[in-house]
N, CA, C and O atoms as a DFTB+ gen file, in Angstrom:
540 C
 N C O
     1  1       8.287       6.061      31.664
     2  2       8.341       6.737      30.374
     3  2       8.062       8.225      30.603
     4  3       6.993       8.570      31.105
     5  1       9.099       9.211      30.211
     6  2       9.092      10.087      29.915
     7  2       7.538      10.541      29.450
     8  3       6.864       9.818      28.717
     9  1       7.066      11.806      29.960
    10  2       6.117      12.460      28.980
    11  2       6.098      12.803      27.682
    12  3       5.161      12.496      26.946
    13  1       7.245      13.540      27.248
    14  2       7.362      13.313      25.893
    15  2       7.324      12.017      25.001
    16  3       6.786      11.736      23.930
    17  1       8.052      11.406      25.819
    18  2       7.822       9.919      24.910
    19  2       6.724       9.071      25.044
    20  3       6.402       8.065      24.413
    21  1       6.261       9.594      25.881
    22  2       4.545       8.999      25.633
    23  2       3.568      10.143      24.396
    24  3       2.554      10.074      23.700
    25  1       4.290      10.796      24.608
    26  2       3.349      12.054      23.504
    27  2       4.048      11.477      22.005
    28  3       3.204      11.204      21.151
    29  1       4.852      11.360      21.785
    30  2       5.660      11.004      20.317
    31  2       5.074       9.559      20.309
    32  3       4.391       9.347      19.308
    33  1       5.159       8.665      21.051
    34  2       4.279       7.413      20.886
    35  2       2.951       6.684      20.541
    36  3       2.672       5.658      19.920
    37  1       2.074       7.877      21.369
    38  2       0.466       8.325      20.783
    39  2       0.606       8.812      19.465
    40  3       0.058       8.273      18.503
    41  1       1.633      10.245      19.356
    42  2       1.144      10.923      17.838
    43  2       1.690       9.884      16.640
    44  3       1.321      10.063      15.479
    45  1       2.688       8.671      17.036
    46  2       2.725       7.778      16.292
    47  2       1.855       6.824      15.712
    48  3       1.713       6.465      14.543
    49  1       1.197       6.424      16.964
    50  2       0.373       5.595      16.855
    51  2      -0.631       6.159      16.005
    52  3      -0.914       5.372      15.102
    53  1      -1.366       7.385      15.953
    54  2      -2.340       8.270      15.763
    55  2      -1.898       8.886      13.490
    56  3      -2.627       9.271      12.576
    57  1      -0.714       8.679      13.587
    58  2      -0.104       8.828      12.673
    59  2      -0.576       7.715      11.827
    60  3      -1.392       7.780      10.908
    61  1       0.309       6.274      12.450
    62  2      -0.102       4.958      11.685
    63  2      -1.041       4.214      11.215
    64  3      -1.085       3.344      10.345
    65  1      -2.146       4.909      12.260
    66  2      -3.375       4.230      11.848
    67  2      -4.074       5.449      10.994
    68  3      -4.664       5.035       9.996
    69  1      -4.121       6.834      11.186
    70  2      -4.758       7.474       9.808
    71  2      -3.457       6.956       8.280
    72  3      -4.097       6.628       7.282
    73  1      -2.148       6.891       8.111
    74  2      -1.910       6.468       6.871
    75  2      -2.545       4.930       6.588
    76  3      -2.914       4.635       5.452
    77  1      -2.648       3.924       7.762
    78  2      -2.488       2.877       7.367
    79  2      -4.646       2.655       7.235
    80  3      -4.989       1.659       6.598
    81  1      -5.430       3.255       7.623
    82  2      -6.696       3.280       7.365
    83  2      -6.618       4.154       5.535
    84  3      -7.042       3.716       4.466
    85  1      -6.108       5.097       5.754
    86  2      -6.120       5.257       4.070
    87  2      -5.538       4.704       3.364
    88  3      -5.963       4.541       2.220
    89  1      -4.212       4.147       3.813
    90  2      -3.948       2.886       2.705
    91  2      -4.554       1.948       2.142
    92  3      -4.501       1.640       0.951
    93  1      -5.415       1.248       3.348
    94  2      -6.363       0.016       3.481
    95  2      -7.496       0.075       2.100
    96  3      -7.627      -0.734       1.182
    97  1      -8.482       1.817       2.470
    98  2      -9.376       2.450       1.959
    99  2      -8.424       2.520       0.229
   100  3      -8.921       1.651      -0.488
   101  1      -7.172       3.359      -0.593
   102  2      -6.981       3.206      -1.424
   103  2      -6.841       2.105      -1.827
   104  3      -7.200       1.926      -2.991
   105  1      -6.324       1.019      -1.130
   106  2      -5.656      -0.327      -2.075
   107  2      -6.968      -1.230      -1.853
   108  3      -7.224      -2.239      -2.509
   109  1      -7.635      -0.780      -0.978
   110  2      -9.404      -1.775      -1.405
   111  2     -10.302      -1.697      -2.446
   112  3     -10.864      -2.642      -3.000
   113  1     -10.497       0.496      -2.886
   114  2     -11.236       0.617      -3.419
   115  2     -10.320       0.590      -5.519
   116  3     -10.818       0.784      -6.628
   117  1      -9.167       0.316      -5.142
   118  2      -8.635       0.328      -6.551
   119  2      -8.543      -1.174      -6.694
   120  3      -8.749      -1.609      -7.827
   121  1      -8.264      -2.050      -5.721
   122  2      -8.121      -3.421      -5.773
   123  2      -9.612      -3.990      -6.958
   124  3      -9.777      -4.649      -7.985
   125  1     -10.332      -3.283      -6.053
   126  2     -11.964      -3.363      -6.462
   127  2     -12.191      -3.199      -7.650
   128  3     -12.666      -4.141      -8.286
   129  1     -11.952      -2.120      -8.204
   130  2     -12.103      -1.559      -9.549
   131  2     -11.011      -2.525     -10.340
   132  3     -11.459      -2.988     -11.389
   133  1     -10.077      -2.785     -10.115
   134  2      -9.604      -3.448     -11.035
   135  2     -10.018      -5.184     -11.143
   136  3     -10.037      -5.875     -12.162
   137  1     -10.265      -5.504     -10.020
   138  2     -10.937      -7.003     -10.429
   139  2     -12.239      -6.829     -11.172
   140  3     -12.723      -7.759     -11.817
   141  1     -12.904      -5.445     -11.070
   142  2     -14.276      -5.265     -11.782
   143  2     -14.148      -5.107     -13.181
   144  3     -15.094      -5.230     -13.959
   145  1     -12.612      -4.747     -13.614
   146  2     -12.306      -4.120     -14.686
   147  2     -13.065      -3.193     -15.401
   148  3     -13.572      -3.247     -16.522
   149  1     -13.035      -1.955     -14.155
   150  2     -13.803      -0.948     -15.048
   151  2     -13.197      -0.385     -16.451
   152  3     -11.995      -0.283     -16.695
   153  1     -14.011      -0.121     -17.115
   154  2     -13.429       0.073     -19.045
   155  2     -12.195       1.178     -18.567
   156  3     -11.086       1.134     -19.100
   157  1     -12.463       1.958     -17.725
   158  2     -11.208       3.206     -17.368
   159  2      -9.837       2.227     -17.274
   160  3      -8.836       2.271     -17.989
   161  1     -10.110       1.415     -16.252
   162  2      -8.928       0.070     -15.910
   163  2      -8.079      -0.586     -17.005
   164  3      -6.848      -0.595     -16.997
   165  1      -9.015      -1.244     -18.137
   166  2      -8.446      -1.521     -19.045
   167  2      -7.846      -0.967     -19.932
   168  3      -6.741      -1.318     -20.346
   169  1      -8.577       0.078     -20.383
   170  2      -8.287       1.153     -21.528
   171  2      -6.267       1.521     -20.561
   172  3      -5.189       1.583     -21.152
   173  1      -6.456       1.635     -19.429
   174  2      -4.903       2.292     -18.657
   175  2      -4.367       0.933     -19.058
   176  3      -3.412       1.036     -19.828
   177  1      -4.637      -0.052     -18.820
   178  2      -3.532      -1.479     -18.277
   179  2      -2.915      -1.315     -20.017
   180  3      -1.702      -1.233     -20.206
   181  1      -3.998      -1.279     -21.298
   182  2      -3.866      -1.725     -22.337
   183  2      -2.734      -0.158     -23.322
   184  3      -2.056      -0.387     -24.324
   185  1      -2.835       1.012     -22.773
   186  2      -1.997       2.059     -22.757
   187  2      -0.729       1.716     -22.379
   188  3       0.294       1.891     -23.041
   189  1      -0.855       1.064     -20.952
   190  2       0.665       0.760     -20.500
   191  2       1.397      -0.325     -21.156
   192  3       2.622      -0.442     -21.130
   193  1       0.410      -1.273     -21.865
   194  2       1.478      -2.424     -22.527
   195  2       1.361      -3.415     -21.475
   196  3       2.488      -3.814     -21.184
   197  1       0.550      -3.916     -20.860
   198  2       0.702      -4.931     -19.776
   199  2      -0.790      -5.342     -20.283
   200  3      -1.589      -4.569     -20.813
   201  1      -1.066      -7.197     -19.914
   202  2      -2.373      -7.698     -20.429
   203  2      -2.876      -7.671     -19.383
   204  3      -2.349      -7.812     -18.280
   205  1      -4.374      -7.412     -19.756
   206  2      -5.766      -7.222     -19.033
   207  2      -5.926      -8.233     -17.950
   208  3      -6.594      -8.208     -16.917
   209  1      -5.191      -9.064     -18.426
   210  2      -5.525     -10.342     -16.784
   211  2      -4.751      -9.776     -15.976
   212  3      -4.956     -10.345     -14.904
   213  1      -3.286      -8.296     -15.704
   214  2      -2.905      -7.962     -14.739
   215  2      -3.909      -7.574     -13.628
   216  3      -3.674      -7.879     -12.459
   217  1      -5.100      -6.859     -14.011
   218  2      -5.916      -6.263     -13.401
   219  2      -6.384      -7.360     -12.283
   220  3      -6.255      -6.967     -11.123
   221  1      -6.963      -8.818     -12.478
   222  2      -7.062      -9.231     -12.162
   223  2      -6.305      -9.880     -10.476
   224  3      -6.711      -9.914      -9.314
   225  1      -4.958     -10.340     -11.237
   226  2      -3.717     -10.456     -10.224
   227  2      -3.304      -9.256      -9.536
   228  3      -2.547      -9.491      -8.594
   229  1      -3.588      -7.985      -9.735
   230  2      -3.279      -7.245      -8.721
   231  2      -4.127      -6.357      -7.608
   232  3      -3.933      -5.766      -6.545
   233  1      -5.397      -6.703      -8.722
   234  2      -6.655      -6.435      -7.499
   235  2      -6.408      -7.850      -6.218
   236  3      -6.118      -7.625      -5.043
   237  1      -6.581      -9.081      -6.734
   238  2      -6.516      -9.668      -5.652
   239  2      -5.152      -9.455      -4.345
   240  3      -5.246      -9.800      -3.167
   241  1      -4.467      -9.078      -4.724
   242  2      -3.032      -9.441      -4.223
   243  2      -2.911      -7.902      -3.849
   244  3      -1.803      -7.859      -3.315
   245  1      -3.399      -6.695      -3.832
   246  2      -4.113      -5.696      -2.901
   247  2      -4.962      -5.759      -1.913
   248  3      -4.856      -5.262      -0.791
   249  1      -6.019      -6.538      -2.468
   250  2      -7.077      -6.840      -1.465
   251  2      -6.442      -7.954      -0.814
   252  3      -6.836      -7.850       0.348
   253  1      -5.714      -8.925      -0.879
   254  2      -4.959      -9.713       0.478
   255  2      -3.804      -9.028       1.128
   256  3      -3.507      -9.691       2.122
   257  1      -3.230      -8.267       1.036
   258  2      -2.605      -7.021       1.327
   259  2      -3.111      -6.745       2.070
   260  3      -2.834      -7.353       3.104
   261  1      -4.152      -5.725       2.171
   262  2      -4.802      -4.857       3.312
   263  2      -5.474      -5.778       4.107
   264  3      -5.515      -5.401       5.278
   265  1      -6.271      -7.348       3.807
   266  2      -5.987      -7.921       4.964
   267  2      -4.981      -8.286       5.663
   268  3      -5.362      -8.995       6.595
   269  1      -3.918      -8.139       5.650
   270  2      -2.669      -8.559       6.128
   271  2      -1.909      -7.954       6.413
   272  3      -0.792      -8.444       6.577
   273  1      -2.225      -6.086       6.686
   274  2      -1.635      -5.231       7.301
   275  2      -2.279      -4.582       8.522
   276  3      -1.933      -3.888       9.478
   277  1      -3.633      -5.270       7.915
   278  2      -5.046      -4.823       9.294
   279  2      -4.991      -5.779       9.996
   280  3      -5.368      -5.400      11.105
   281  1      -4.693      -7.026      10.032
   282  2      -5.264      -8.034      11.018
   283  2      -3.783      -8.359      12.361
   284  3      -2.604      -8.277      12.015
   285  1      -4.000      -8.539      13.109
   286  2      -3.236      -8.550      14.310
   287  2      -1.827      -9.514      13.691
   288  3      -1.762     -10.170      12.652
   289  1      -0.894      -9.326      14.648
   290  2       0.318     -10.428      14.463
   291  2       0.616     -10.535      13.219
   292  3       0.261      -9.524      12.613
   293  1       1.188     -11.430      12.456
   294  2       1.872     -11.838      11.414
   295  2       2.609     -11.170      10.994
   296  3       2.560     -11.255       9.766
   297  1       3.447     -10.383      11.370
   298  2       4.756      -9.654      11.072
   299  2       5.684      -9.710       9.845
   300  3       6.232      -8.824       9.189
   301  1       5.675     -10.956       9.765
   302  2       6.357     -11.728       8.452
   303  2       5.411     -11.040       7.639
   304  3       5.486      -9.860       7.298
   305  1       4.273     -12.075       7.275
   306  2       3.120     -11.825       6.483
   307  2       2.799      -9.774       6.056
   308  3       2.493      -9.363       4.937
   309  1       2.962      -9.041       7.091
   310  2       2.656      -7.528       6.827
   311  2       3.805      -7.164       6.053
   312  3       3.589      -6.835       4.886
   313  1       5.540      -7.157       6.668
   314  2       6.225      -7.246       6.264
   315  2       6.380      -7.340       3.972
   316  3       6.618      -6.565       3.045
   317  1       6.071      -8.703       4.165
   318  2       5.612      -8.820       2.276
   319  2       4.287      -8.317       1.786
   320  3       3.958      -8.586       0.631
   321  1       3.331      -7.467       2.716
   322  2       2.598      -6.660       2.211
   323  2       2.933      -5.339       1.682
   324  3       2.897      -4.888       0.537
   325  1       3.289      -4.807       2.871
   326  2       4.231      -3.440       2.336
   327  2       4.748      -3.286       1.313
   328  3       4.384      -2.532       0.411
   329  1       6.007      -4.253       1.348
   330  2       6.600      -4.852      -0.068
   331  2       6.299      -4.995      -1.068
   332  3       7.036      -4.602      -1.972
   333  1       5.343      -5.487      -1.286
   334  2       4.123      -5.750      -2.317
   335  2       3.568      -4.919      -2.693
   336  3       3.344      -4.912      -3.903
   337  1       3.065      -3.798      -1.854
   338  2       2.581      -2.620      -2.080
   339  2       3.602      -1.365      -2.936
   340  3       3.463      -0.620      -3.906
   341  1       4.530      -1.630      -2.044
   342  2       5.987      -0.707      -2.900
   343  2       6.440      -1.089      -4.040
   344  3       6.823      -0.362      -4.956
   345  1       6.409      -2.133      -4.011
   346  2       6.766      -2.910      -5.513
   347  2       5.730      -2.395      -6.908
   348  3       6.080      -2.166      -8.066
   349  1       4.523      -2.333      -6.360
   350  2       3.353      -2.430      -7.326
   351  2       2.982      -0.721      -7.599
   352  3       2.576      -0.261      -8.666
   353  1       3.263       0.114      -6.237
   354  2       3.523       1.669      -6.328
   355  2       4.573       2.015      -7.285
   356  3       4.450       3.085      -7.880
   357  1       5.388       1.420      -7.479
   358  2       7.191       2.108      -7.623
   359  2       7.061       1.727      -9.734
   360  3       7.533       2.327     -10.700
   361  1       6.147       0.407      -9.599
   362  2       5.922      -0.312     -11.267
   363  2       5.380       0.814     -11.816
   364  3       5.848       1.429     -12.774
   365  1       4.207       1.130     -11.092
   366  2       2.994       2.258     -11.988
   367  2       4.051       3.186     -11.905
   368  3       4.717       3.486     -12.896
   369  1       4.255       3.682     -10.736
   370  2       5.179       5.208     -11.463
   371  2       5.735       5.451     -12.328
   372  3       5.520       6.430     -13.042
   373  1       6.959       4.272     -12.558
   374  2       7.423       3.619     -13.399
   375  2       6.688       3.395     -15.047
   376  3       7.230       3.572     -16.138
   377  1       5.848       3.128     -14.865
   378  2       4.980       2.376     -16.188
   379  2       4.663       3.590     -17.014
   380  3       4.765       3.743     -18.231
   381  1       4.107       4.723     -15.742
   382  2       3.468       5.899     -16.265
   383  2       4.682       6.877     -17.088
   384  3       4.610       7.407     -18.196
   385  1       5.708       6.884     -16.168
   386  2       6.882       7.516     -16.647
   387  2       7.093       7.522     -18.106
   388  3       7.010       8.461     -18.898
   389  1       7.457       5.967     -18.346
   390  2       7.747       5.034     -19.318
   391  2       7.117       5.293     -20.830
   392  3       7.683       5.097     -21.905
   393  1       5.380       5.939     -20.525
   394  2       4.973       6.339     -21.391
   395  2       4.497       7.638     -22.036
   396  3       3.652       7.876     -22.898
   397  1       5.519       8.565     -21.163
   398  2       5.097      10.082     -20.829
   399  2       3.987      10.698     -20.087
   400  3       3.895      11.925     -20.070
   401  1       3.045       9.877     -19.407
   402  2       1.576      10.086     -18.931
   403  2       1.917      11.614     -18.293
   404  3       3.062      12.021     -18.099
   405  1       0.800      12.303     -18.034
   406  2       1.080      13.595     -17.573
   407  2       1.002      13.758     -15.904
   408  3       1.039      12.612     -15.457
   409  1       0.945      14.341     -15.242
   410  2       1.319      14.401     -13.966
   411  2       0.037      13.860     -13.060
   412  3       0.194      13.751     -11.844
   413  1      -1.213      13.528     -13.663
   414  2      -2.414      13.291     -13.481
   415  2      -2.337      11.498     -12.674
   416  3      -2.829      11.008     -11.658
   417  1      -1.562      11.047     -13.644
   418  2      -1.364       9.709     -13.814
   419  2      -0.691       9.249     -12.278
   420  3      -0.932       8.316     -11.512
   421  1       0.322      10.461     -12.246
   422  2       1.020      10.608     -10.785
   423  2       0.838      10.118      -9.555
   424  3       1.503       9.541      -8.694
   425  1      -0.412      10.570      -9.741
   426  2      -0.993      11.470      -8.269
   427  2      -1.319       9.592      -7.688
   428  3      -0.691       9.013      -6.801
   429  1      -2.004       9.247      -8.190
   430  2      -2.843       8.034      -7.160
   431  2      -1.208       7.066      -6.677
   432  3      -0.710       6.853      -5.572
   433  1      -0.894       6.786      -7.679
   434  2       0.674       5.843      -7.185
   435  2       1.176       6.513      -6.091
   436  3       0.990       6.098      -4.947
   437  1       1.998       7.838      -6.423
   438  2       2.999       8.816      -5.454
   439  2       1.910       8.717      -4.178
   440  3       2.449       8.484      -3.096
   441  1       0.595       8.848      -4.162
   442  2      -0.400       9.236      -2.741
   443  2       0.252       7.766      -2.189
   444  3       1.174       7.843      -1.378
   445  1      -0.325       6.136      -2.719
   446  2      -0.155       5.181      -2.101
   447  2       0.926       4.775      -1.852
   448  3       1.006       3.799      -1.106
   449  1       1.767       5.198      -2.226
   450  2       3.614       4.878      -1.917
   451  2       3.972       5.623      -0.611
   452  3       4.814       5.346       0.243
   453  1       3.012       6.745      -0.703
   454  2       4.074       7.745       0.356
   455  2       2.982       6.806       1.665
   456  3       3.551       6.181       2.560
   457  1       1.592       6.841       1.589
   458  2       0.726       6.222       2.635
   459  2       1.671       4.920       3.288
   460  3       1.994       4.864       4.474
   461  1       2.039       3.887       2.240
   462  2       2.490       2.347       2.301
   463  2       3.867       2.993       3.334
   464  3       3.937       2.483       4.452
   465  1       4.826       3.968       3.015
   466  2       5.847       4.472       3.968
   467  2       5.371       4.803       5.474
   468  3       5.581       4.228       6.542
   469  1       4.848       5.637       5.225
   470  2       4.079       6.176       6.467
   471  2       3.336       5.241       7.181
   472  3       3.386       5.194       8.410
   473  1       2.800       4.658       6.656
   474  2       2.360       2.998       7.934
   475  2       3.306       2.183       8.218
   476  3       3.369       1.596       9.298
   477  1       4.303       2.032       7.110
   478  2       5.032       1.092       7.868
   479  2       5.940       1.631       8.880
   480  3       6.464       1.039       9.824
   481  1       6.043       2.939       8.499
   482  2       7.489       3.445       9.250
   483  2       6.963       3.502      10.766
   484  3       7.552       2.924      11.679
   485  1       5.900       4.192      10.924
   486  2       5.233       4.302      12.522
   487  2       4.318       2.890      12.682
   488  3       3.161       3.148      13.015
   489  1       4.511       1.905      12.567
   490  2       3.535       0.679      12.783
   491  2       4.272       0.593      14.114
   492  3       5.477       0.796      14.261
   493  1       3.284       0.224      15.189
   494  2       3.231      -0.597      16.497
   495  2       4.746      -1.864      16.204
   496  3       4.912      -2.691      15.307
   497  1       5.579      -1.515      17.359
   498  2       6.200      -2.275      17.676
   499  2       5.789      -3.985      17.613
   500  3       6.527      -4.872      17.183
   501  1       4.549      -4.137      18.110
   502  2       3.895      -5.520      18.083
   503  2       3.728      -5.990      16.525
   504  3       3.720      -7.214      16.403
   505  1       3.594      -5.254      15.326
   506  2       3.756      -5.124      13.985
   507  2       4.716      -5.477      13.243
   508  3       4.521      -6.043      12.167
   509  1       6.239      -5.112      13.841
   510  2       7.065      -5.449      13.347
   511  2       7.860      -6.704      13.458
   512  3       8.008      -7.357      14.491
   513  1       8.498      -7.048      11.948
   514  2       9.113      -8.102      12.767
   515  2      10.267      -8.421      13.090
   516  3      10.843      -9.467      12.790
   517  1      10.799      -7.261      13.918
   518  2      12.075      -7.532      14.640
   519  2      11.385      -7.720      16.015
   520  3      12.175      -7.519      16.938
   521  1      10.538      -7.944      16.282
   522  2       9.845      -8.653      17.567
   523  2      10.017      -9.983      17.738
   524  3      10.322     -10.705      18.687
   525  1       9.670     -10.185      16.246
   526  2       9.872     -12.065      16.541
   527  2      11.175     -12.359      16.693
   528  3      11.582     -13.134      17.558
   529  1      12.077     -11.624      15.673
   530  2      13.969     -11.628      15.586
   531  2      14.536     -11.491      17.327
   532  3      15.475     -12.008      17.932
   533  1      13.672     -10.729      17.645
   534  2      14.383     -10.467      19.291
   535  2      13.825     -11.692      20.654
   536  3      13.904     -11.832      21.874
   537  1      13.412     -12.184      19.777
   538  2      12.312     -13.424      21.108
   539  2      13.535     -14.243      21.396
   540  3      13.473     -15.192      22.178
């Protein structure tokens, strides 16, 4: 291996794990708050037109998420995390849009969408699963 391509491989690696440690850190500590249903949580879910038990279903299904993008192997399994994550990024933007929210509303979705890209795009070869596709 080339020197350079050991240097683009590190700053990858070095890349994936600061988006994918702040991903972990946002979708834990909002996962959190919303299974806690802080009054901020509800008062938003009940603005957007969606019922208060969402909070519930999407704190958990965040917080199994970031176990399942942190823990070794399962490719498949990370794979429909991401997914999951983009799906649930792309809704709020969406949701917020939907109801004119001001650019405030923005910020936390657009941060975890672009993070959820940025880990997946530089994730470890051993991560992906065109590893298993190529066995």
């Amino acid at each position: 291996m080339t020197e350079q391509n050991q240097s683009r491989t590190k700053s990858g690696k070095i890349t994936y794990w600061i988006a994918t440690v702040w991903l972990a850190l946002g979708m834990t500590s909002t996962g959190i708050v919303q299974l806690m249903k802080m009054e901020e949580e509800v008062q938003m879910m009940e603005h957007l037109g969606y019922p208060v038990y969402f909070l519930s279903l999407i704190g958990i299904w965040k917080l199994l998420g970031v176990i399942a993008i942190l823990i070794p192997k399962f490719p498949l399994l990370k794979e429909w995390a991401y997914a999951g994550f983009t799906f649930t990024m792309i809704g709020a933007l969406f949701s917020h849009l939907a109801m004119g929210d001001g650019m405030v509303d923005f910020f936390g979705p657009t941060l975890l969408l672009l993070l959820t890209g940025i880990s997946w795009y530089f994730r470890p070869r051993s991560r992906k699963l065109t590893q298993i596709i190529s066995k």
